[in-house]
Every structure is written in C-alpha cells, then in structure tokens.
C-alpha positions in Angstrom: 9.4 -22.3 -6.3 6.2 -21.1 -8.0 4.0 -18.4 -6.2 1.6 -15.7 -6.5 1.5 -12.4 -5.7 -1.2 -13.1 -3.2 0.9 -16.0 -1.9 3.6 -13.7 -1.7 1.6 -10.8 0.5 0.4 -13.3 2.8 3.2 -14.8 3.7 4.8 -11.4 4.7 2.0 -10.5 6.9 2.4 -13.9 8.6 6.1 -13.5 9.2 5.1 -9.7 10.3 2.7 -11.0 12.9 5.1 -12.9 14.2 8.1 -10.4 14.4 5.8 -8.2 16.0 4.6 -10.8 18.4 8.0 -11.3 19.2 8.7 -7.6 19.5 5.6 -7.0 22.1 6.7 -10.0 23.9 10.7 -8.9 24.4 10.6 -6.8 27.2 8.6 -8.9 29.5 11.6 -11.9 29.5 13.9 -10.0 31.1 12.7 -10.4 34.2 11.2 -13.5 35.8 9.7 -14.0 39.5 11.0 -17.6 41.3 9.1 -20.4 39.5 7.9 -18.1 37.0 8.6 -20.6 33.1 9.5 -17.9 30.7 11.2 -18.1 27.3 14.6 -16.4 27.2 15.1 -13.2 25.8 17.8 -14.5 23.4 15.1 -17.5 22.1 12.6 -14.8 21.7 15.1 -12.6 19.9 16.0 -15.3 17.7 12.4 -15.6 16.6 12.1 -11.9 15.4 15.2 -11.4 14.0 13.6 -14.7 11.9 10.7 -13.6 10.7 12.7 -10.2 9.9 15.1 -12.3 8.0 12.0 -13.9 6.2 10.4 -10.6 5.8 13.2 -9.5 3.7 13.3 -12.7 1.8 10.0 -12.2 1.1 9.9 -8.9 0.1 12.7 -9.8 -1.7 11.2 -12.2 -3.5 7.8 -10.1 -4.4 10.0 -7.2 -5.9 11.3 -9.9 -8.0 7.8 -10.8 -8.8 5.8 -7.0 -9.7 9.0 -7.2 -12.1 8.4 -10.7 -13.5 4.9 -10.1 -14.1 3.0 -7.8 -17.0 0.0 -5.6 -16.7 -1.8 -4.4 -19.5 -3.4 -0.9 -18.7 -5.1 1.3 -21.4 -3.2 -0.5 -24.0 0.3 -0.1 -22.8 2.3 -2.6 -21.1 4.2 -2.2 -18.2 5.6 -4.3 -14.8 3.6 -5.1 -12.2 5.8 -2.7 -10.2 5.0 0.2 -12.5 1.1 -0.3 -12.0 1.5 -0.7 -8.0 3.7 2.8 -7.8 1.5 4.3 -9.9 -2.5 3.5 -8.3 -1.8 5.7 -5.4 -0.8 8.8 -6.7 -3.5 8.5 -9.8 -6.6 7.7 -6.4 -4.9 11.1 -5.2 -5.5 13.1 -8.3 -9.0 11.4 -8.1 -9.7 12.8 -5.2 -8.5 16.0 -6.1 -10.4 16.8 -8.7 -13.6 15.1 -6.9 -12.6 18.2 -3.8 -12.2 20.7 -6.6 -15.8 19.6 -8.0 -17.3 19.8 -4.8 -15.4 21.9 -2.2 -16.6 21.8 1.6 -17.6 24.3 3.0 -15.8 25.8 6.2 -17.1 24.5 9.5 -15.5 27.7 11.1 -17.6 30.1 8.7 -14.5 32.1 7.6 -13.8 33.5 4.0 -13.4 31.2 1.0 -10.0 31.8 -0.7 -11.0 33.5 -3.5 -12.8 36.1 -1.1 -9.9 38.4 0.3 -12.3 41.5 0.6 -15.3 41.9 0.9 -15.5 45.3 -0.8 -13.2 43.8 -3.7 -13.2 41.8 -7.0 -14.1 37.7 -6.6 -11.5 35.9 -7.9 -13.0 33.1 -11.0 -12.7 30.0 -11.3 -10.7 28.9 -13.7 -11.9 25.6 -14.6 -16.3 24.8 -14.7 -17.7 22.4 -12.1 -18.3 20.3 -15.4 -14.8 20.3 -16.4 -13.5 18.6 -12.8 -16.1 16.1 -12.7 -14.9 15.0 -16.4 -11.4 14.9 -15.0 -12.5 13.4 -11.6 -14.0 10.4 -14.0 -11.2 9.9 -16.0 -9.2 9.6 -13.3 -12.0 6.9 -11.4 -11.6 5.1 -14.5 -7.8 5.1 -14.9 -7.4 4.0 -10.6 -10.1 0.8 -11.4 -8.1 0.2 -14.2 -5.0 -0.1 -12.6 -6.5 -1.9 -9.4 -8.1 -4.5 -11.7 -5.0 -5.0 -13.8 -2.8 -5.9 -10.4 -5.7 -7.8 -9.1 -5.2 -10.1 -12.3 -1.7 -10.1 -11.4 -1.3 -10.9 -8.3 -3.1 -14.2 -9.3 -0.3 -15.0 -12.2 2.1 -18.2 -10.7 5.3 -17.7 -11.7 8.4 -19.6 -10.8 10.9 -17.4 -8.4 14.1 -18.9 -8.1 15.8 -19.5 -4.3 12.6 -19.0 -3.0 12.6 -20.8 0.1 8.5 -22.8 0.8 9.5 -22.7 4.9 9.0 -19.3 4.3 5.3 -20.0 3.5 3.8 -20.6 7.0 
C-alpha cells in the first residue's frame, strides 16, 4: 500500500484513541446493575488489544518508512529516521546556548554560581555573550532545517509492503 508519513502518524493516533478508550472504559464492565446493557469485558478487551495490535503494525510500518525515505540537510543525506532522532537533541542545544546568552536571574535572590565569596575572586566567563548568541543561531538554523526537511518528508508516498488499508480508519 502507498502512504505518507502523515498518513502514517494519523492513523496511530486514531488507533491510540481508541485503545485508550477501550482502556478507560474496562473497569466499568465488570460490573453491571439488573437491566443495566453493557458491553462485555472480553468484547471491550478485544477492541484494545486491536488497536494495540494495529498500533504496532503501524508503528511498524512508519519505522519502515523514516528508513525508506531521504532528507537532504545541509548538504548531506541521511534517513528520515536520522533527521527525526536528531531535531530534539539539536532544539536542546538551542536552548542551551539561548540560557547561556541570557541567564535568569534567581527569583530566591541567592548567589550566582560564579560568586562563592563575596570577599573572593569572580569567576569569568569563558565564552562572550556574543559568542552564545552566534552558537544559539546556528543551532536555530540547523533545528528549522531539520524540521522543514521531515516536513517535506512526511509528505513523500511511498509504497510499504503488507501494509494493511483497515488499518487506516
């Protein structure tokens, strides 16, 4: 079947609202007044151990997929997969070097780190304020570039065999 990595996310959220619907809903089966029309709690088993089958069809399926597919980042190539690992830790180092540009200050008013006596030497900094913001762009860049570059992904169809459409709610 041909899909999308889009195609791909959405369907696992579907099949994760239901699994979790099913989930919620589990505990209030086993009981049941007189009257009371309830579905069993093997039939609502059944359904979430569905959509966690599908889930892991699905997830299957989109690992498959960040492999299949090629990004193009700074002039190197690499797998989907790589570019999707990768965007989190490079945002953290972005936001690392934004804090080390512009540190808070301390709500609780006590001594910076490089303080440790009053009466004593100030430790330096060992980097300018310039210096981190230059790094804390580069790195802005590098995170856009990597979020646009799996945003063009994600729209690639490619064909994923034994990939089930009943999946695809």
């Amino acid at each position: 079947m041909k899909t999308t990595g889009y195609a791909l996310r959405e369907a696992i959220k579907q099949q994760e609202l239901l699994r979790e619907t099913a989930a919620r809903s589990f505990n209030t089966t086993l009981k049941v007044f007189p009257g009371e029309d309830k579905d069993s709690p093997t039939a609502v088993m059944d359904a979430m151990l569905r959509a966690e089958t599908a889930i892991a069809r699905l997830q299957t399926a989109q690992m498959r997929y960040n492999l299949m597919v090629t990004v193009q980042v700074d002039g190197s190539k690499s797998p989907l997969a790589v570019a999707v690992k990768l965007v989190g830790g490079v945002a953290r180092a972005e936001k690392m070097w934004r804090s080390a540009a512009a540190p808070k200050e301390d709500r609780y008013g006590y001594r910076n780190d490089d303080e440790r006596d009053p009466n004593q030497v100030r430790a330096s900094a060992t980097i300018s304020t310039q210096e981190t913001l230059k790094h804390a762009t580069v790195m802005a860049k590098r995170s856009a570039a990597l979020r646009q570059a799996i945003a063009v992904a994600n729209a690639t169809e490619v064909e994923i065999e034994d990939l089930e459409p009943s999946l695809f709610l």
